[in-house]
C-alpha positions as CSV (number, residue, x, y, z in Angstrom):
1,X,12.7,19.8,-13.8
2,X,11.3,17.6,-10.7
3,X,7.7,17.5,-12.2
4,X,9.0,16.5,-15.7
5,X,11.4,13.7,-14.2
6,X,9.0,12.2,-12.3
7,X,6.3,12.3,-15.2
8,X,8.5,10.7,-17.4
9,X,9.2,7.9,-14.3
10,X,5.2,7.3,-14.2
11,X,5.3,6.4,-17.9
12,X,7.9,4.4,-18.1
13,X,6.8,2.6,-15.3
14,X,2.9,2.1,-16.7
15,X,4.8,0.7,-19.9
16,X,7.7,-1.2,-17.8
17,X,5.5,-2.7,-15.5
18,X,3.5,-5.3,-17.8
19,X,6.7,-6.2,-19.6
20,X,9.0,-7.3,-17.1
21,X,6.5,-9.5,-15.4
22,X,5.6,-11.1,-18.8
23,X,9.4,-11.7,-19.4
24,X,10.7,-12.4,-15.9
25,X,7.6,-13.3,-14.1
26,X,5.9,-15.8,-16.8
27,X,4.3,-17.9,-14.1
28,X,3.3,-17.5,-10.9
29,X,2.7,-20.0,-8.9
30,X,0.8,-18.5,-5.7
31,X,1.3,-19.6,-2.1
32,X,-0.9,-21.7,-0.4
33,X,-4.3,-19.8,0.8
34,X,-4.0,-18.2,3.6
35,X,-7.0,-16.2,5.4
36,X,-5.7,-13.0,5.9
37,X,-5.3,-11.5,9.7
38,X,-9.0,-10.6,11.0
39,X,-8.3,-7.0,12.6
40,X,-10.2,-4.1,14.6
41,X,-9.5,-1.0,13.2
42,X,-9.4,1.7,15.6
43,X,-12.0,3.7,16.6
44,X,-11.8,7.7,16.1
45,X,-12.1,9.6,19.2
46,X,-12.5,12.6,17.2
47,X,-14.8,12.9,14.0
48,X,-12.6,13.8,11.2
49,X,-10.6,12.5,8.1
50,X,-7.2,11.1,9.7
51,X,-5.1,12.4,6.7
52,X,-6.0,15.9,8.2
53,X,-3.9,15.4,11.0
54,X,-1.0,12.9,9.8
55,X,-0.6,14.7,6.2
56,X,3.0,16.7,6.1
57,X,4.4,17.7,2.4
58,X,2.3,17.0,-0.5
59,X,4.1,17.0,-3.7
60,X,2.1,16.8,-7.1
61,X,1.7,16.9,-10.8
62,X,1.2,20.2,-12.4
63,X,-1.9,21.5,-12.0
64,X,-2.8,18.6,-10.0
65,X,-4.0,19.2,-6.0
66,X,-3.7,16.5,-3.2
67,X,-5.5,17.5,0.1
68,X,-7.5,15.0,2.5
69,X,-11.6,14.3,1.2
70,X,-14.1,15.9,2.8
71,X,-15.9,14.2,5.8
72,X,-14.9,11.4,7.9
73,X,-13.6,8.8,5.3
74,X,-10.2,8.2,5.7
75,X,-9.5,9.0,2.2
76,X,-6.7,11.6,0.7
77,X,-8.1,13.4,-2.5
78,X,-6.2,13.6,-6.0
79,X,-7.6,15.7,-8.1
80,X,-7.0,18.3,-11.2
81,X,-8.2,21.1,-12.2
82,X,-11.7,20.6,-10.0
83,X,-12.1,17.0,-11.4
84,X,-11.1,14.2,-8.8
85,X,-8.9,11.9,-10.2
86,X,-8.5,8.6,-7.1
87,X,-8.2,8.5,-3.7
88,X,-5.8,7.0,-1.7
89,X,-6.8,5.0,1.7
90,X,-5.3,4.5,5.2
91,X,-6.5,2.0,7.4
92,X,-5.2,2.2,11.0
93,X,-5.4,-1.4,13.2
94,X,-5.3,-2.4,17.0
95,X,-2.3,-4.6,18.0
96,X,-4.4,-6.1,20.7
97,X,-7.3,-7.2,18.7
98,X,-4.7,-8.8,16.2
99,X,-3.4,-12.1,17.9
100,X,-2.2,-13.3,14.5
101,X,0.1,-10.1,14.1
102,X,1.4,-10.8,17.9
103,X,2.7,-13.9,16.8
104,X,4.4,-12.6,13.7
105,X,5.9,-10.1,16.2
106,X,7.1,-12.6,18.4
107,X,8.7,-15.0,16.0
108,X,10.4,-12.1,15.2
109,X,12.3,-11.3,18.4
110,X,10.1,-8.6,19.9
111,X,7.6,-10.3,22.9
112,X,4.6,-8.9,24.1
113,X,4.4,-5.7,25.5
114,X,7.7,-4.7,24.4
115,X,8.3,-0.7,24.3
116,X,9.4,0.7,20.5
117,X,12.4,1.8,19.9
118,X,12.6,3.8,16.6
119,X,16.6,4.2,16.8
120,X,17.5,0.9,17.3
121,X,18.6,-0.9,14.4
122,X,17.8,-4.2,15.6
123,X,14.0,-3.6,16.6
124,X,13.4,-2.0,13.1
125,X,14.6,-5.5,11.6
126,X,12.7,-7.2,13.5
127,X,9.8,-5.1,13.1
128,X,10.1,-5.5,9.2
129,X,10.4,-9.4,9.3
130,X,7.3,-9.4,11.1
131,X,5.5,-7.1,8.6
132,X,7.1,-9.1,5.8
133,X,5.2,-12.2,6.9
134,X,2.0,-10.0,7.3
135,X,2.3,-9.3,3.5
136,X,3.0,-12.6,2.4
137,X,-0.3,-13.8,4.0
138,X,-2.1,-10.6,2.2
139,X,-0.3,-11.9,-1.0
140,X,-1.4,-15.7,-0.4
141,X,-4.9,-14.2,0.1
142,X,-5.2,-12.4,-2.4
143,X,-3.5,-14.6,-4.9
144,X,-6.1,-17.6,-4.2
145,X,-9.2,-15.3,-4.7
146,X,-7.7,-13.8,-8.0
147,X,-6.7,-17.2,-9.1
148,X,-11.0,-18.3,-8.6
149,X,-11.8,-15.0,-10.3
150,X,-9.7,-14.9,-13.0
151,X,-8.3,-18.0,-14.3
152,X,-6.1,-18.6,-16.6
153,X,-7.1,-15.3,-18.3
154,X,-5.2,-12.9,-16.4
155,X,-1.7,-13.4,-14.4
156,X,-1.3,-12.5,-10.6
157,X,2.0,-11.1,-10.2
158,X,3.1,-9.9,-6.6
159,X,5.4,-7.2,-6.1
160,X,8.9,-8.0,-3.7
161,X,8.1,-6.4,-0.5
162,X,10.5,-3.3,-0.1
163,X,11.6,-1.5,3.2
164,X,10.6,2.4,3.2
165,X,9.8,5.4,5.4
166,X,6.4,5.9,6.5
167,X,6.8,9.1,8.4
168,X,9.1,8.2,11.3
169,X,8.5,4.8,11.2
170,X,10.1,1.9,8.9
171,X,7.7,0.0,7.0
172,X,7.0,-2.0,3.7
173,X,6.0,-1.2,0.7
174,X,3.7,-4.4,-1.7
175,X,1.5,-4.5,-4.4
176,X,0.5,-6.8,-7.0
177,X,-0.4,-6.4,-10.6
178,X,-3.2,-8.7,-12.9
179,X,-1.7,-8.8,-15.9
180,X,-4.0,-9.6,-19.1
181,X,-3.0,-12.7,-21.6
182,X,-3.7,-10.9,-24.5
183,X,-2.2,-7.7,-23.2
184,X,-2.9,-4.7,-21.1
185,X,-3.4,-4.3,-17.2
186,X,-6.3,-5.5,-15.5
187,X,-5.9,-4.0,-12.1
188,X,-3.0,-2.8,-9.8
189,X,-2.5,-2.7,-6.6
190,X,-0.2,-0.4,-4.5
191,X,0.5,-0.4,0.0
192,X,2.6,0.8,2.1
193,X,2.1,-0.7,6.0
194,X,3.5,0.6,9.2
195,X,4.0,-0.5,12.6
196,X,4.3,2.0,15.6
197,X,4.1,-0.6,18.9
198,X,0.4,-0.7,19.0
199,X,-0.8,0.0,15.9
200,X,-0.4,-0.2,12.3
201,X,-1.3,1.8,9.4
202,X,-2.1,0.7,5.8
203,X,-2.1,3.2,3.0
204,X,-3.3,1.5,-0.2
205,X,-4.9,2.7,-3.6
206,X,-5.2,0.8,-7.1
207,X,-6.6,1.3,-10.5
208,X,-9.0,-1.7,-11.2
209,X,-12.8,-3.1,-11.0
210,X,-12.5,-5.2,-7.7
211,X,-11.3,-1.5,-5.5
212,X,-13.8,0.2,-4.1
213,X,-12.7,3.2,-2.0
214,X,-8.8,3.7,-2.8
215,X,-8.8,4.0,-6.1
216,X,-7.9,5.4,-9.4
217,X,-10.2,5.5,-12.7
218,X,-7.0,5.3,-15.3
219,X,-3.9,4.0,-14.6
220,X,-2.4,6.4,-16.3
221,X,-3.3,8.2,-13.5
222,X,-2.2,6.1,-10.7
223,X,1.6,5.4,-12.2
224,X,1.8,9.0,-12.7
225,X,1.0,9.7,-8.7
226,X,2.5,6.8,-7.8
227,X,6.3,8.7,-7.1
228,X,4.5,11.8,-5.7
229,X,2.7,9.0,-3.5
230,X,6.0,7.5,-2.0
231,X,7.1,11.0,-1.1
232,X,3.9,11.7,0.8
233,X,4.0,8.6,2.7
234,X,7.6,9.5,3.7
235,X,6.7,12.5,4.9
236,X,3.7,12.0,7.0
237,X,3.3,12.8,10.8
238,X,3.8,9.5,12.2
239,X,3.6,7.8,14.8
């Protein structure tokens, strides 16, 4: 009864999706361009696919398997029936290479250095505002090199940021969608990013021709993983 509910969640929202942007999104009038923070990502001590030690539950389709790729690329498999279907991406970033995230942090509440506090309700605000602002440069970003790309064929619509579990830690979830004039979905875009003190962790995938590692070859797809997606995120091994 689960599978089926959730199923029938992924198509409603692959139809849902297009139509409520057209009708309460019918412009969008993007943020001014920001250059999106320039980050290290961390380097791996130990050769390996991350997801092998961070995954917990994986929920799925029927007949549909999730387990972390083969070989170092920090990619988690989706596939069915011995036929991948997308991959999903985490990213995992130095807060001391990141002076542009330290300032978020700090107009935020939290200075430099500060230890992390999972219980305290305050810190986890203040932790969000700060990764708010990081996805509202991401959206600016992104929303001036769509706008170049695609004209006035195709509408940029970003997704309200949403507070969610990522493992143990509070994080956001964002995405945007490129919605077609004429009709039909160009591309979408999905993340969830986490903060643990000194690092952060992006998990994104997408169905579209700009993606290329992350990614889904039918949306169909994607909107059908996508709830099975959120779960797994909740319940991985982190920090």
């Amino acid at each position: 009864m689960l599978r089926l509910y959730h199923l029938l969640i992924g198509s409603i929202l692959l139809v849902s999706i297009p139509l409520a942007v057209k009708f309460l999104l019918p412009q969008f009038s993007p943020p001014n361009a920001v250059k999106p923070p320039t980050v290290a990502k961390l380097p791996n001590p130990n050769e390996g696919n991350i997801w092998q030690k961070i995954l917990g539950n994986t929920p799925a389709p029927t007949n549909w398997q999730v387990a972390a790729c083969k070989g170092n690329a920090p990619l988690l498999c989706v596939s069915s029936k011995g036929k991948l279907l997308g991959t999903v991406e985490i990213n995992v970033y130095s807060l001391a290479n990141d002076e542009d995230f330290q300032k978020k942090l700090v107009a935020a509440g939290i200075p430099p250095g500060n230890k992390m506090d999972y219980q305290n309700d305050k810190y986890q605000t203040q932790v969000l505002a700060a990764l708010k602002a990081w996805v509202a440069d991401h959206y600016a970003a992104f929303a001036k090199d769509r706008q170049g790309e695609y004209g006035k064929e195709i509408l940029f619509s970003a997704y309200p940021p949403e507070p969610v579990p990522v493992g143990k830690l509070q994080g956001i979830r964002y995405g945007f969608a490129g919605l077609k004039q004429k009709g039909g979905v160009q591309e979408q875009y999905i993340g969830d990013v986490a903060f643990d003190g000194s690092k952060f962790y992006v998990i994104t995938t997408a169905f579209g021709p700009s993606t290329q590692t992350g990614k889904f070859e039918k949306l169909e797809n994607l909107a059908i993983f996508q709830p099975y997606l959120y779960a797994i995120a909740a319940d991985l091994r982190l920090p």
